[in-house]
C-alpha positions, 0 to 999 in steps of 0.5 A: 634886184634889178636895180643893183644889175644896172648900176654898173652901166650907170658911169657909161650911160651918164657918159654918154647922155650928159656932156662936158662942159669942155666938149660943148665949148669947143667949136668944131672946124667944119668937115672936109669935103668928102673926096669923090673919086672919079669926080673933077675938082677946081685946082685952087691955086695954079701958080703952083710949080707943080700945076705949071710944070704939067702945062709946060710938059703938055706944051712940049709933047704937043710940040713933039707931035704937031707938023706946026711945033713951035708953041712956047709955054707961057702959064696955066690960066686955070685948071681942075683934076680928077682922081683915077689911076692917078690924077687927070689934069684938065688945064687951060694953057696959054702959049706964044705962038712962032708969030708971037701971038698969044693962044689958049689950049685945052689940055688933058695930062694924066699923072701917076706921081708915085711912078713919074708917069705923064702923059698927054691925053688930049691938047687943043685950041679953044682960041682964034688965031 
């Protein structure tokens, strides 16, 4: 009797104890990493408008501020972001000073793309002039 109440789980027990020969051929592709929020990142590829767009921006506001403006923008050297409110860029910038000599910065841009926000948090020379 207590067979018979059983055997209508036998299709779900078999379907989850043997496997397919279709699901054990395929490869998966390996997971994602988890994104970690509040955790920083390696910006991949910097050469990206975007990346260098956010460069020039901190470039421009460092010169809006600073006694000593005059900084052209050259390149984003190397970067990384962090997820919060929006992004948090940490980027090492390269410029061209009024001498013409070639500097890197560090700067911080916080970024909230749904709305158009930026703003530069942080902007300082990590080379010798």
């Amino acid at each position: 009797m207590r067979s018979l109440l059983l055997l209508p789980l036998l299709p779900l027990l078999l379907a989850t104890t043997i496997p397919t020969s279709h699901a054990s051929n395929e490869t998966s592709p390996p997971s994602p990493k988890p994104l970690i929020v509040g955790g920083w990142t390696r910006i991949k590829n910097v050469t990206e408008p975007n990346i260098q767009a956010i460069g020039e921006y901190a470039v421009a506001e460092h010169n809006k501020t600073s006694p000593k403006a005059g900084k052209m923008f050259r390149r984003v050297v190397k970067g990384d972001k962090q997820f919060v409110a929006g992004l948090n860029y940490l980027l090492v910038v390269e410029v061209t000073s009024r001498q013409g000599t070639v500097l890197q910065y560090l700067a911080m841009v916080w970024e909230r793309p749904w709305d158009g926000f930026r703003a530069l948090r942080y902007f300082r020379r990590i080379t010798k002039s």
